[in-house]
C-alpha positions in Angstrom: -6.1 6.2 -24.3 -4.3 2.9 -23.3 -6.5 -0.2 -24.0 -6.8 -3.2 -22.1 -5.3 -6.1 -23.2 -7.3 -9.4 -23.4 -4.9 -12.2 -24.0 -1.6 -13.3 -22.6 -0.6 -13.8 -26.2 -1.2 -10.3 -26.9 0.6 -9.2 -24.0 3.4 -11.3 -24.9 3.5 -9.9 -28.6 3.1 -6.1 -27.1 6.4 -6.3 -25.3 8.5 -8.7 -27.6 7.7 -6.6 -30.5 7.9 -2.7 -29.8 10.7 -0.8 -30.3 9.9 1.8 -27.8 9.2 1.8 -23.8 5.8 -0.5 -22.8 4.1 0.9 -19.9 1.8 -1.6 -18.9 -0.8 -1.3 -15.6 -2.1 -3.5 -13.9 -5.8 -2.8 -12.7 -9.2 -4.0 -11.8 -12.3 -2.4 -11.9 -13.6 -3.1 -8.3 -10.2 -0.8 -7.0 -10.9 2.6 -6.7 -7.2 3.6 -6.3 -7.4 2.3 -10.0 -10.3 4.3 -10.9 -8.3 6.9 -9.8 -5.6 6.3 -12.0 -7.1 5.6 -15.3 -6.9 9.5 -16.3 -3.7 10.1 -15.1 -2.4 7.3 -17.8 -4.9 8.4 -20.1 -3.1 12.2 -19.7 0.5 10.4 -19.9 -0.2 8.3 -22.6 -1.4 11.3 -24.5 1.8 13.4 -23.3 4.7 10.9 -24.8 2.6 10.3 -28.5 4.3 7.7 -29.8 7.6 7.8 -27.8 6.2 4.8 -25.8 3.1 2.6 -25.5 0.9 2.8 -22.3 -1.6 -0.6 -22.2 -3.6 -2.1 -19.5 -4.5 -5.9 -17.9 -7.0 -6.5 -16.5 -5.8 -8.6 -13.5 -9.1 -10.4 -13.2 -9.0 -11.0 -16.5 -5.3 -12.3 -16.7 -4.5 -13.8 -12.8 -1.7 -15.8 -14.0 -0.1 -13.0 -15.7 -0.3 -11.5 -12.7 0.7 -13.9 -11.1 3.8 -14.4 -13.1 5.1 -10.8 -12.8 4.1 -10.8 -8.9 1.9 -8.5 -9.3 0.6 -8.0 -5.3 -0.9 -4.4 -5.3 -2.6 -2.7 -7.5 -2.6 -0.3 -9.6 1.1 -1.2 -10.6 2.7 -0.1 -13.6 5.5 -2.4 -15.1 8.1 -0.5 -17.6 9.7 -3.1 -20.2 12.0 -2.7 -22.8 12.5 -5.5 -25.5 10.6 -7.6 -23.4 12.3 -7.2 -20.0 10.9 -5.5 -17.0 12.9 -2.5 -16.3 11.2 -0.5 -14.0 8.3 -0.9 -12.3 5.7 1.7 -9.6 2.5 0.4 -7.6 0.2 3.4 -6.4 -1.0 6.3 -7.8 1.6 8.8 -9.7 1.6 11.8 -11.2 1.4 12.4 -14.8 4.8 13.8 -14.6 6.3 11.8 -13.1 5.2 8.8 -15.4 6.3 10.9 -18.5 9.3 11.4 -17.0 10.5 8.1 -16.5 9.1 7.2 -20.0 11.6 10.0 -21.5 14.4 8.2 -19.3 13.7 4.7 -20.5 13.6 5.8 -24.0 16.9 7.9 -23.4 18.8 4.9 -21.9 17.3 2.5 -24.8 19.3 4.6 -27.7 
């Protein structure tokens, strides 16, 4: 189950330091769309193990994070690699399909 980050410094040290894809969602808990989405991350982030790390921020917990990776809709997932935002979705998507482009980051990344 992804966890919800609490600081920026953590978020910072999440995606400087991993050697793997970071899948990190944006969220609140007023949005249902987000409600929505928490098992479908919960499925993916069981699906890829260890191949990647799924996380979560709280946007209003973190507003200038947000704000600093214009965040504007939510639930929006940011993909980064060594600490660089390589892909990014905003809506609800399929567990597949999140897997999937997890297994295509970490193919390009070797």
């Amino acid at each position: 189950m992804p966890k919800n980050i609490q600081t920026e410094a953590a978020f910072e040290a999440l995606i400087q330091q991993n050697n793997t894809v970071v899948a990190v969602d944006f969220w609140a808990p007023w949005c249902g769309p987000c409600q929505a989405f928490g098992p479908i991350l919960d499925e993916a982030a069981q699906a890829v193990g260890e191949r990647a790390v799924l996380t979560k921020v709280n946007v209003d917990e973190l507003p200038e994070l947000a704000r600093n990776y214009r965040i504007t809709s939510i639930p929006s997932v940011l993909y980064f690699q060594n600490g660089t935002v390589v892909d990014r979705a905003t809506g609800i998507e399929p567990t597949e399909k999140i897997v999937a482009r997890l297994n295509t980051l970490n193919l390009q990344q070797v």
